[in-house]
N, C-alpha and C positions, 0 to 999 in steps of 0.2 A: 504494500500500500504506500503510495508517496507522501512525501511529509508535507506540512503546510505551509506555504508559497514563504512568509515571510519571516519565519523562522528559524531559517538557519544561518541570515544575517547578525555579524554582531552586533554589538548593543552599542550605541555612540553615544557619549556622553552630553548631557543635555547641563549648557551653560546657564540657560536659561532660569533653571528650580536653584532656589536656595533650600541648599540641604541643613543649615540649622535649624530654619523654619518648618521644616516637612521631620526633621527627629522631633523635633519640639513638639508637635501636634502628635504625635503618633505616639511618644510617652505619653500624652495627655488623655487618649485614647484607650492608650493601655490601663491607666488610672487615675480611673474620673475623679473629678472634685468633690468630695462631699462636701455637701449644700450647709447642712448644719455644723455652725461651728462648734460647742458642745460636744458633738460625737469625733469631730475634725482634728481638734486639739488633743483626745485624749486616745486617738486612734495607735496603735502599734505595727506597725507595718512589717513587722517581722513574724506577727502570727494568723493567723487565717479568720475570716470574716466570723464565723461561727464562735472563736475563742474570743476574739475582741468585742463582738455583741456581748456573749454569756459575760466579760468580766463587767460591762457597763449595766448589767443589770435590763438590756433588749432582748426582745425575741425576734430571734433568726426566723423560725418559721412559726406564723401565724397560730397554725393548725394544730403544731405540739402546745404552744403556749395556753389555749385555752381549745382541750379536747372538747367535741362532743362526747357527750356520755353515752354508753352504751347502754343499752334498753337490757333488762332482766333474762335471761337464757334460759326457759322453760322453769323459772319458779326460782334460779339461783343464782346470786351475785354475783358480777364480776371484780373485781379485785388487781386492782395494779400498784402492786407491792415495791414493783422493779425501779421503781422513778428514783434515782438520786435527788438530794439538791445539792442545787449551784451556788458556788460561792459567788458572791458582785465583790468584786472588787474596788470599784469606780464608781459607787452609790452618786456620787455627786451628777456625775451625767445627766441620770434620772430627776434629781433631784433641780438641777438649775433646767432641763427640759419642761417639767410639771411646774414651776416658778413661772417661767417664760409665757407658759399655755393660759397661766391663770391671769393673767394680765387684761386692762381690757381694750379690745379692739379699739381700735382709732377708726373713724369715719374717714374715708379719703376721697370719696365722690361727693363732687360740689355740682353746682349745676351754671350753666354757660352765664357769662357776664352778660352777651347780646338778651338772654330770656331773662335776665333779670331784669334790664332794663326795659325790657317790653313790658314787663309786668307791671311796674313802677312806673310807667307812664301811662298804662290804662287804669290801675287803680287810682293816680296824679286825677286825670281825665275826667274818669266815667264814674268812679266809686261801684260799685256795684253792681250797676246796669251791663248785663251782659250781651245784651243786645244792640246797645250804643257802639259799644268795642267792640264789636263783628263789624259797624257799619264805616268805623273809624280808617283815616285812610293810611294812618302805620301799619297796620291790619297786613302787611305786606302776601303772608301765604294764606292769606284768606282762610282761616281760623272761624269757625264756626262759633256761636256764645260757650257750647259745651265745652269744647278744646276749651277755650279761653279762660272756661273759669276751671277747667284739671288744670291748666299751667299754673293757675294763681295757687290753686289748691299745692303741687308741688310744691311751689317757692314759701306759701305756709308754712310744710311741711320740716323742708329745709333750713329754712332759718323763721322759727317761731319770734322770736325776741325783736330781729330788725324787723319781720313783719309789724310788730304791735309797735314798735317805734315811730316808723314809717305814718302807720294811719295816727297814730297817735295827733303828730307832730301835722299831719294835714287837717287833723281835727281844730287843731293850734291856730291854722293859716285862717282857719274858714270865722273860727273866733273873732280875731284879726281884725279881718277883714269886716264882718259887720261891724 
């Protein structure tokens, strides 16, 4: 059977590739980043994935860590005597993990400055009237009263405090003014 057309050509050296950057990735490859720094910092990289969890006090596999129980064998117990335990070595892992977990979430979704301002200038506008602000010619994507008043309801939503400021304070103008 004859060989294939371009293989029995040598190999010519390609100036092209930097070869620090292609080891570089390819160790990278070889040993990914672990994401948490916790398990990162107290990792050993001279013993295997299974030893380095068991001393941190993780489970390697899910399925051994919390077995299903086995259902009664015609009237008699089953019995698993056989289980070691593990020593943790590295409690602290666990311990600044479950710290970390308990903490409480941070809000990071705000909502668009353009929607805010829309909303602040129909509620400025129309007060209430949801049907004014439909008719309104900022109204740019033609925004329904319903749309109009979810968006306000969102921006409610999102910032309770500057909402009641806000009417507060136009409440203030309208004083004012009479």
């Amino acid at each position: 059977m004859p060989k294939a057309k371009g293989k029995s050509r040598r190999q010519k050296y390609s100036y092209n590739l930097n070869r620090k950057r292609l080891y570089r990735s390819a160790r990278r490859r070889a040993a990914p980043r672990i994401a948490c720094s916790h398990i990162r910092h107290a990792w050993d990289p001279t013993k295997s994935v299974a030893q380095n969890l068991a001393e941190m006090g993780l489970a390697e596999d899910p399925n051994k860590a919390v077995p299903i129980p086995r259902k009664k064998l015609l009237g008699m117990e089953v019995e698993s005597n056989g289980q070691r335990k593990k020593i943790v070595r590295k409690p602290y892992v666990v311990n600044e993990m479950e710290y970390e977990a308990s903490l409480p979430e941070k809000k990071s979704n705000t909502l668009s400055r353009d929607l805010i301002d829309y909303v602040r200038y129909m509620i400025q506008n129309h007060g209430e009237n949801y049907k004014e602000m439909a008719r309104d010619e900022k109204n740019y994507y033609q925004d329904t009263p319903k749309q109009i008043k979810r968006k306000i309801n969102v921006y409610k939503n999102f910032y309770p405090e500057e909402y009641k400021d806000f009417v507060a304070s136009l409440k203030q103008e309208k004083m004012d003014v009479q």
